[in-house]
C-alpha positions as CSV (number, residue, x, y, z in Angstrom):
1,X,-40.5,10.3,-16.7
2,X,-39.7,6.9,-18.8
3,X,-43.1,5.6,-17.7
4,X,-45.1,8.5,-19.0
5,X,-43.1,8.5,-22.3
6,X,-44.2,4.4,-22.5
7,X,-47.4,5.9,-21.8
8,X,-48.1,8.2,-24.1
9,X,-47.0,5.9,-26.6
10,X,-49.6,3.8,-25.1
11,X,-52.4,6.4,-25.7
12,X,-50.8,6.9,-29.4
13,X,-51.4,2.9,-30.6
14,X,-54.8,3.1,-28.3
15,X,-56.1,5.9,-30.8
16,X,-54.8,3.5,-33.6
17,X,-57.2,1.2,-31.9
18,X,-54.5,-1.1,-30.4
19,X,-56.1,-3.2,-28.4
20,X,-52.6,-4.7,-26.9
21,X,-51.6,-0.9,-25.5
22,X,-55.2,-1.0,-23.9
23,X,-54.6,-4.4,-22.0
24,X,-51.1,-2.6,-21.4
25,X,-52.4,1.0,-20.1
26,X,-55.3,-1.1,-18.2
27,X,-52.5,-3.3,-16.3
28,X,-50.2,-0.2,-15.6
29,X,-52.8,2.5,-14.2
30,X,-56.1,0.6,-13.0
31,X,-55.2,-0.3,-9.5
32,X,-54.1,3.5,-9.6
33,X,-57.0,4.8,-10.5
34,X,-59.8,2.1,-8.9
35,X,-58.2,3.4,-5.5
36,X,-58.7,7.1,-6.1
37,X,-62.2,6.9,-7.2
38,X,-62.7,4.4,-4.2
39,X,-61.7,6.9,-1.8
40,X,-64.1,9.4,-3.6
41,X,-66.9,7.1,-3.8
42,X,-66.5,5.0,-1.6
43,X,-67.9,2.3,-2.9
44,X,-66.4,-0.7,-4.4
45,X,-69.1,-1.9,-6.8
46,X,-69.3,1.8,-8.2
47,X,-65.8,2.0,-8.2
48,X,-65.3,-1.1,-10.3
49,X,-67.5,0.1,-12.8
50,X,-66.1,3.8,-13.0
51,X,-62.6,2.4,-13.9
52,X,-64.4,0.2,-16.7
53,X,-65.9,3.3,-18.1
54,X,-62.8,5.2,-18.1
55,X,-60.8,3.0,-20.0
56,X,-63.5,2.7,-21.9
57,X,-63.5,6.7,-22.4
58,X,-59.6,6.1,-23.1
59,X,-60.9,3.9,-26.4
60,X,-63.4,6.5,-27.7
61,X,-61.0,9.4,-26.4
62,X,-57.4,8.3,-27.3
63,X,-57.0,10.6,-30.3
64,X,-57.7,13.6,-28.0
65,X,-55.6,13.4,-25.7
66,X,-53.4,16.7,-26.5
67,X,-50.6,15.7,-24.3
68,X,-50.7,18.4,-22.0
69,X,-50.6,16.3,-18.8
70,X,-48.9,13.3,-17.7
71,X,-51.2,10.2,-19.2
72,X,-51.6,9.1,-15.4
73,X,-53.3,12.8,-14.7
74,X,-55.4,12.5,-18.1
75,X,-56.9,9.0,-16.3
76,X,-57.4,10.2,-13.1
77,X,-59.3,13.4,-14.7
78,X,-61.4,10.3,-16.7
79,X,-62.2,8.9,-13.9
80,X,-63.0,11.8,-11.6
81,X,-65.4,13.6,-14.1
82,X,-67.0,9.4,-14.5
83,X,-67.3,9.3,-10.9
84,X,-69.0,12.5,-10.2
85,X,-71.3,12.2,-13.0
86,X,-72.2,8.6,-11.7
87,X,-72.5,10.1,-8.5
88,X,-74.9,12.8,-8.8
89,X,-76.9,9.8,-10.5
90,X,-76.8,7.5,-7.7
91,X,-77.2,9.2,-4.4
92,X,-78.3,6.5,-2.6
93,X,-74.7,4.8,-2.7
94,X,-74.0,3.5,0.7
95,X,-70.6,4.5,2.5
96,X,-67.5,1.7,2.7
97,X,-65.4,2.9,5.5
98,X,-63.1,0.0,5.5
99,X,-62.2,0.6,1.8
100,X,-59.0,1.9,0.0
101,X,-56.4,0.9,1.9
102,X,-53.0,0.4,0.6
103,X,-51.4,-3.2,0.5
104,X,-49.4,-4.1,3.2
105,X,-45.6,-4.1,2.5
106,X,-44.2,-7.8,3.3
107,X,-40.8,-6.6,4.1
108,X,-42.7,-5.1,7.6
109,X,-42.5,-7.1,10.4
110,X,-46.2,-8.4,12.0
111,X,-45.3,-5.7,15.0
112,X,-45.1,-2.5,12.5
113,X,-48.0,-4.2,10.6
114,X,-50.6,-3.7,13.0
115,X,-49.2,-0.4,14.0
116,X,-49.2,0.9,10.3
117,X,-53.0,-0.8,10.0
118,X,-54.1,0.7,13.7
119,X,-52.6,4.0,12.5
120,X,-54.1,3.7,9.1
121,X,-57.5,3.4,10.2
122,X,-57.2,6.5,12.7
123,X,-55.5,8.3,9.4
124,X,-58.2,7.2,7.0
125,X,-60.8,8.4,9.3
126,X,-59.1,12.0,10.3
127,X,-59.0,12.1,6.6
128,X,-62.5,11.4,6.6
129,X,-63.1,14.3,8.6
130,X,-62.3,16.8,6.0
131,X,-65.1,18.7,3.4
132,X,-65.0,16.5,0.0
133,X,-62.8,19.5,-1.4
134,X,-59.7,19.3,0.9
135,X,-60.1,15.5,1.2
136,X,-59.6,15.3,-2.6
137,X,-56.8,18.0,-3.0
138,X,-55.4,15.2,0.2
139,X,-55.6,12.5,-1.8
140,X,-54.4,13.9,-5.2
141,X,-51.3,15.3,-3.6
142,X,-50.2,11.9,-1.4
143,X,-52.0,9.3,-2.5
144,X,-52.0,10.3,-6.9
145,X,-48.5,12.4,-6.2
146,X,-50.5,15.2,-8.6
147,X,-48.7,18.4,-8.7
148,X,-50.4,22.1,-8.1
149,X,-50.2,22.6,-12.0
150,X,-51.9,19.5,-12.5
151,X,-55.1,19.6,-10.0
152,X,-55.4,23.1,-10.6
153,X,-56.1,21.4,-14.9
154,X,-58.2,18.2,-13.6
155,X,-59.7,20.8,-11.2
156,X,-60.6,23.1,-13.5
157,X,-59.1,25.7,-10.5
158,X,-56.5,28.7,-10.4
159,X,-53.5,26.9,-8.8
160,X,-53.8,29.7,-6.0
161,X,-57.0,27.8,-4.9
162,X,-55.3,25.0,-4.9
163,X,-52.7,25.8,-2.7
164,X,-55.3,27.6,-0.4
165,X,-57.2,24.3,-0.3
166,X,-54.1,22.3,0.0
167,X,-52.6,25.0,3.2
168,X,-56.1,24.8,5.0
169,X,-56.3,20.8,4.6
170,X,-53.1,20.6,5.9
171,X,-53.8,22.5,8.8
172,X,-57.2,20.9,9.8
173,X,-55.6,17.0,9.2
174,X,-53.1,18.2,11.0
175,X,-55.4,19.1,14.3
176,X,-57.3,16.3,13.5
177,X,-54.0,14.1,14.0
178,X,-53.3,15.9,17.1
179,X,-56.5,15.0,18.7
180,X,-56.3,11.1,17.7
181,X,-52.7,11.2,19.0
182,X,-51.0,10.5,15.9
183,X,-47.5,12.0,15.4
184,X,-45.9,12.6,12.2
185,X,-44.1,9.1,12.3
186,X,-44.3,5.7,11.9
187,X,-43.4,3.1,15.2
């Protein structure tokens, strides 16, 4: 909770046109939110571009935000609404199926490396698998660590369709696993 009080503070001297607490909000959040719209556009190019117009949005917007959400959930709903809208403009975008993956932790040895990276790639592409609706409730639950409350807001959802969502994703990565031999563990 400290780093969305620092935030929010942030977003306070942004909408006093602090150009310092941008640089600072940019540094904390954009690897944050470049990865989520990467794994919804799956592009890296567009991706790039969507997190330059959000925090660009966060200029303009600051003085708006209300505070209702944690300042990570306001960005993410940024650059969600920025990503569809650039997406409905640019269907022709082509597919990066190699993209958005996390960074490796060094403390791994090279053995559980490759099997995290091998079980990754199987992950990614069960994942893959799902209709955009469940693959984004997927990824704003594990990969954002969004609660109900707060999709359901982004969303623009009753919470109960969120948890629906979230219950039949679950289900269907779940088989999905199963059938690519992926157990609920790491090696």
């Amino acid at each position: 909770m400290q780093t969305d009080v620092r935030d929010r503070e942030l977003v306070a001297r942004i909408a006093r046109r602090d150009s310092a607490a941008l640089r600072a909000l940019y540094m904390t959040h954009s690897v944050r939110v470049y990865r989520f719209v990467l794994r919804l556009a799956r592009n890296e190019t567009l991706a790039e571009d969507v997190v330059s117009e959000t925090f660009l949005k966060v200029w303009q917007k600051a003085a708006s935000y209300g505070g209702q959400a944690r300042v990570s959930t306001w960005l993410l709903s940024i650059a969600r609404n920025e990503a569809i809208s650039v997406l409905r403009k640019k269907t022709e975008a082509p597919l990066d199926d190699d993209a958005g993956f996390e960074q490796e932790d060094e403390s791994d040895t090279q053995d559980v490396l490759t099997a995290k990276k091998d079980k990754g790639v199987v992950m990614r592409k069960c994942i893959d698998k799902l209709s955009d609706a469940h693959r984004e409730i997927i990824d704003l639950v594990y990969y954002q660590d969004c609660s109900v409350a707060e999709i359901a807001k982004m969303l623009d959802i009753p919470e109960n369709t969120v948890k629906t969502r979230m219950f039949h994703a679950r289900k269907q990565l779940s088989e999905h696993f199963r059938r690519a031999g992926i157990d609920r563990g790491w090696p």
